[in-house]
C-alpha positions as a printed Julia matrix, in Angstrom:
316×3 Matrix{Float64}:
 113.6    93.86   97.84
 113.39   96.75   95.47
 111.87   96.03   91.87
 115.71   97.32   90.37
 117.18   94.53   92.79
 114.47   91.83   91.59
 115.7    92.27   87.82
 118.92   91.6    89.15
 118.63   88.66   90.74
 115.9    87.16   87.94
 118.85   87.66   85.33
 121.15   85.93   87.7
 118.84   82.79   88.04
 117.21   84.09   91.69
 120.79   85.34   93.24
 122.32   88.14   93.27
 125.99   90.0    94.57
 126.66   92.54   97.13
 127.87   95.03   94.66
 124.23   94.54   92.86
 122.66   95.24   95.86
 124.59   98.9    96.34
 123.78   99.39   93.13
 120.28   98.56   93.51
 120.42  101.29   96.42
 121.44   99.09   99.58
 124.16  100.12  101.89
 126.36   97.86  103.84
 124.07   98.44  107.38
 120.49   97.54  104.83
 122.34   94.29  103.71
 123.24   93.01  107.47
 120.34   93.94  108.6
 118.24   91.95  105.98
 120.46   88.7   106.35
 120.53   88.76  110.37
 116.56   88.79  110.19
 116.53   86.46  107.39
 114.75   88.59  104.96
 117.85   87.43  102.5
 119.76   84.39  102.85
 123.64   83.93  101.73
 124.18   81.16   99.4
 127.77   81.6    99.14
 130.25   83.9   100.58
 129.17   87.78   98.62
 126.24   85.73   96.8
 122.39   86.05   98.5
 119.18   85.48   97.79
 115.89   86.8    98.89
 114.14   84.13  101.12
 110.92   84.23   99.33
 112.62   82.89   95.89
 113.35   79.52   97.56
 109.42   79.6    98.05
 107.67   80.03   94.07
 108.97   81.24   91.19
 106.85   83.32   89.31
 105.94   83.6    85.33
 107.6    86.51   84.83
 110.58   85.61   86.52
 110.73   82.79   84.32
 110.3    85.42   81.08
 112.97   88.0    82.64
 115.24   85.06   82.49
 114.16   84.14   78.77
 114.9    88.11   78.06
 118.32   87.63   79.65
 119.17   85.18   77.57
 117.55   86.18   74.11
 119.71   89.81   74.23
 123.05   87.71   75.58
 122.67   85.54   72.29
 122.49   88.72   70.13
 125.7    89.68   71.26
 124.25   93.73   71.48
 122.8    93.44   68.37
 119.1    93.71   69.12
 117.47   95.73   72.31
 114.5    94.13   74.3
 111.4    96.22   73.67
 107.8    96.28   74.17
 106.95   94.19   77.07
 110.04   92.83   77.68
 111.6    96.09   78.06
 109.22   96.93   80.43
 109.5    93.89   82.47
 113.51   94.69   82.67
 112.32   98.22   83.79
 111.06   96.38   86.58
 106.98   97.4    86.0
 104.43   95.12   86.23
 103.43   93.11   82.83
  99.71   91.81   84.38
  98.12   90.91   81.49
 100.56   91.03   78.4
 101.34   88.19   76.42
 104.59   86.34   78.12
 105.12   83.81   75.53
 107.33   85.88   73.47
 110.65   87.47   73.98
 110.31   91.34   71.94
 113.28   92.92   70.5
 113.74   95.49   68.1
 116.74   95.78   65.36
 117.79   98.38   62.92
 118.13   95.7    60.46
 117.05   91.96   59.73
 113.98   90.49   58.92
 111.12   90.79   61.14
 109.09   88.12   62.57
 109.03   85.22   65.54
 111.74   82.85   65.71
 112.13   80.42   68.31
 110.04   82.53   70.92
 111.77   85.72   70.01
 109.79   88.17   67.88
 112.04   90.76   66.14
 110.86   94.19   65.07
 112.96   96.33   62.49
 112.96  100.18   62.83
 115.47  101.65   60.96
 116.96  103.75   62.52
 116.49  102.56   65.79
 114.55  105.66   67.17
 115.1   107.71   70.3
 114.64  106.32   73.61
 117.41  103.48   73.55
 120.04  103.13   76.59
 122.14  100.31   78.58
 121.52   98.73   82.0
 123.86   96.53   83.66
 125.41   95.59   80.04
 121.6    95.05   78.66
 120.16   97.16   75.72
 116.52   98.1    76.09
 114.6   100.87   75.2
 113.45  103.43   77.83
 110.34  102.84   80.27
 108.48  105.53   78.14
 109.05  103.81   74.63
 108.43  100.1    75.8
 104.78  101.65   77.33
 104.16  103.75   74.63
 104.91  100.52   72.33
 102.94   97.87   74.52
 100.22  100.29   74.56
 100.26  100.53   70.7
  99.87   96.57   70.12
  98.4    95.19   73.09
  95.14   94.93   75.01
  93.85   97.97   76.24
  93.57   97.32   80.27
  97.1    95.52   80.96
  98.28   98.51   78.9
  96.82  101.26   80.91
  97.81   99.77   83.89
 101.28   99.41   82.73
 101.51  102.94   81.75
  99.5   103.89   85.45
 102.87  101.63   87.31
 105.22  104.04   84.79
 103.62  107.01   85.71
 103.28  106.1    89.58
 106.69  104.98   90.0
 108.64  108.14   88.1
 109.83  106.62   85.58
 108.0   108.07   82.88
 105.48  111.2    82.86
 102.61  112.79   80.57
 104.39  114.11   78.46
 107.24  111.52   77.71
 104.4   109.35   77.25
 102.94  111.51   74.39
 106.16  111.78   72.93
 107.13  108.34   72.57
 103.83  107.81   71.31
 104.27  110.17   68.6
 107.66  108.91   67.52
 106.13  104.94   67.12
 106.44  103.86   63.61
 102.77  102.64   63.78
  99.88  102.46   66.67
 100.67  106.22   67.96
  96.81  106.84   67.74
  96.02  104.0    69.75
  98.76  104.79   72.33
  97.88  108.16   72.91
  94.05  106.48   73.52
  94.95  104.49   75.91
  97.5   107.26   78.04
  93.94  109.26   77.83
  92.49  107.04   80.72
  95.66  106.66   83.17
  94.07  108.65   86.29
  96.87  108.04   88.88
  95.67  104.11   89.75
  98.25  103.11   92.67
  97.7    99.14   92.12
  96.37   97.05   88.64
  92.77   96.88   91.01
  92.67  100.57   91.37
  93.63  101.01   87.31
  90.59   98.52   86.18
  88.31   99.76   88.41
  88.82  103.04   87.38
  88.64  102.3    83.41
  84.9    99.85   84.5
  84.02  103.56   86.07
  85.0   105.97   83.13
  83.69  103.32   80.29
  80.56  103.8    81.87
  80.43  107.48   82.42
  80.27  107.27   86.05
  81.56  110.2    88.04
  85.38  110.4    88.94
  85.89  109.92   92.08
  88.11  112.39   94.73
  91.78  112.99   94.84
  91.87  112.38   98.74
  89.79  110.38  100.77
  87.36  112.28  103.61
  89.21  113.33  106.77
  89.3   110.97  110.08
  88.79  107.6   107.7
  90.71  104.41  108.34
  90.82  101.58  105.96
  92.38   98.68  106.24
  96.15   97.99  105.33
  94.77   95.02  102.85
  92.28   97.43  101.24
  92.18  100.63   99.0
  89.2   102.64   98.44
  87.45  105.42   96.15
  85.46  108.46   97.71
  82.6   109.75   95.89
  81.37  112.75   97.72
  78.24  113.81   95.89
  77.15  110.08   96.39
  78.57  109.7    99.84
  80.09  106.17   98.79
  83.03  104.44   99.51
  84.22  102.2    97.12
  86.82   99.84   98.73
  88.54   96.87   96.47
  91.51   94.75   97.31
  94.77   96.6    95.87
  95.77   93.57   93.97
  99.37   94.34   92.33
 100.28   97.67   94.19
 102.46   99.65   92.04
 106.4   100.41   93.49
 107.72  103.93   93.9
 110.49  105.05   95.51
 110.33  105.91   99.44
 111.89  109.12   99.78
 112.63  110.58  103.32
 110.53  113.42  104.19
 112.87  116.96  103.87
 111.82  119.78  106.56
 112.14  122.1   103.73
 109.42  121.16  101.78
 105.73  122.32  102.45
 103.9   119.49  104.62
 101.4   117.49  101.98
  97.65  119.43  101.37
  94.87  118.43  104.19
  92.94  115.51  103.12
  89.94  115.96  101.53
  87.13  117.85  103.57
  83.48  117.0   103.2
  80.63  114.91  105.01
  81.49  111.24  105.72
  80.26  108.12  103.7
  76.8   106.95  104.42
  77.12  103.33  102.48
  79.6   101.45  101.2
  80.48   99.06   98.37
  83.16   96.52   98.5
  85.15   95.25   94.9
  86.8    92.05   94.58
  89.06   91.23   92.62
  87.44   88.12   90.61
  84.87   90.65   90.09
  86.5    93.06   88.04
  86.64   90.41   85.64
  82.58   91.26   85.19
  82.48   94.93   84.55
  78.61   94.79   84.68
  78.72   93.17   88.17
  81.01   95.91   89.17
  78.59   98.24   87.89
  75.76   96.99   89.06
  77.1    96.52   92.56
  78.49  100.23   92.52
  75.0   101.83   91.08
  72.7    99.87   93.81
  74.79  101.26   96.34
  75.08  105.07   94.79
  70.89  104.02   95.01
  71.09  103.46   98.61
  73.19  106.13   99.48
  70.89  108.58   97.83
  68.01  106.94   99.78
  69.21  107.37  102.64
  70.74  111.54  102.46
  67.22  112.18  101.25
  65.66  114.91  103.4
  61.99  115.38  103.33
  60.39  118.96  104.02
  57.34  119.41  106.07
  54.87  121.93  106.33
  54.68  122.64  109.61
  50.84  124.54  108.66
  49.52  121.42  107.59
  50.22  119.43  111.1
């Protein structure tokens, strides 16, 4: 199930329509398909569900469904922002505060009521639109404000998913954080260390790396490499490490088909292969200086080992 299609069915209490699912992106031949191998299951004629929500539900379907109904109550008087704006857009809120519902009014007084906190900018601002009957503000602006007012990890790897998915770039980033009524410094510090993470793992291992000042690692990994579909990794190629970690939270972007008139993708990266190798996981990243210390013994090693010792062939 696509993220737009698991927004749906959170609002609608774990179900969802056919119609929501063409509208999601699903034709006719996807739906059959995914109820004949029981991927979804039909709870009532033109109603399904997808198997795995009979199985757990998760905290932030529970707050999706809390953002529902705080902007149905408002009548279209309030739009969800900040991190519930983003969780509507479907990106990944790992690490932001899901005890409140955030919406934002052009008039009213601020403050937390009954779960709901409401923020007053008047005007409103730029960046406001409707989905499915539900006013939020755009992917950008709910980053750009969760990034402004929240810790500085879950925000960088919120704005990393927004990047990685399309739904936001660089420069709308920048923008939005220019236009925030407060907190644009801080947003713009945090868009300053998205690197192109593809998972929440990659994005904190990446901001352990540059907090330290440790080299960035490649763009591609070295030619003829397999790693294993449960794993990501990092090539270093002055240190001839690889730096595998579990890719908890992968972030979603759209599967496009491949079109013969585009140029085939750039070679991977070329270069000698890795002599060592340093594996991340996850509960680790939660100790930056074990992570550190892991990664710099093994840079050690490495460096140990490529080490290559002249002789003086006159004095044998």
């Amino acid at each position: 199930m696509n993220p737009q299609l698991a927004v749906m069915a959170c609002l609608r209490g774990g179900v969802f329509r056919r119609a929501d699912a063409r509208a999601c992106g699903y034709d006719d031949a996807d739906i059959d398909y995914l109820l004949a191998t029981g991927g979804w299951r039909r709870i009532r004629r033109g109603t399904y569900a997808e198997q795995r929500a009979f199985e757990v539900v998760t905290e932030k379907a529970l707050y999706l469904r809390r953002v529902h109904r705080a902007l149905r109550a408002a009548g279209g008087m309030v739009f969800a922002s900040h991190q519930s704006a983003a969780a509507l857009h479907a990106l990944p809120v790992w690490g932001l505060d899901l005890s409140t519902v955030h919406v934002t009014a052009a008039s009213g007084r601020s403050g937390r009521v009954g779960g709901v906190y409401r923020h007053i900018r008047d005007p409103v601002g730029p960046g406001v639109l409707i989905w499915n009957r539900l006013p939020m503000v755009s992917a950008a602006r709910a980053v750009a404000e969760v990034a402004a007012t929240s810790p500085t990890i879950p925000a960088i790897a919120l704005a990393d998913a927004a990047l990685y998915a399309g739904l936001a770039t660089k420069r709308t980033l920048r923008r939005a954080a220019g236009l925030l009524p407060y907190g644009g410094d801080r947003a713009l510090g945090v868009f300053a260390h998205c690197r192109g993470s593809a998972s929440v793992a990659e994005s904190r291992l990446r901001f352990i790396l540059s907090a330290a000042g440790l080299p960035d690692p490649a763009e591609a990994l070295p030619p003829g490499l397999e790693i294993a579909e449960l794993e990501a990794a990092l090539w270093f190629p002055e240190q001839r490490t690889l730096l595998e970690f579990e890719p908890r939270h992968p972030y979603w972007h759209e599967e496009l088909e491949e079109d013969a008139d585009q140029p085939p993708p750039p070679p991977t990266a070329d270069g000698p292969p890795p002599v060592e190798t340093c594996w991340i996981p996850w509960t680790d990243l939660d100790h930056p200086k074990t992570v550190l210390d892991r990664i710099t013994s093994t840079f050690a090693r490495a460096a140990r080992r490529t080490d290559i010792r002249h002789v003086d062939f006159a004095r044998m």
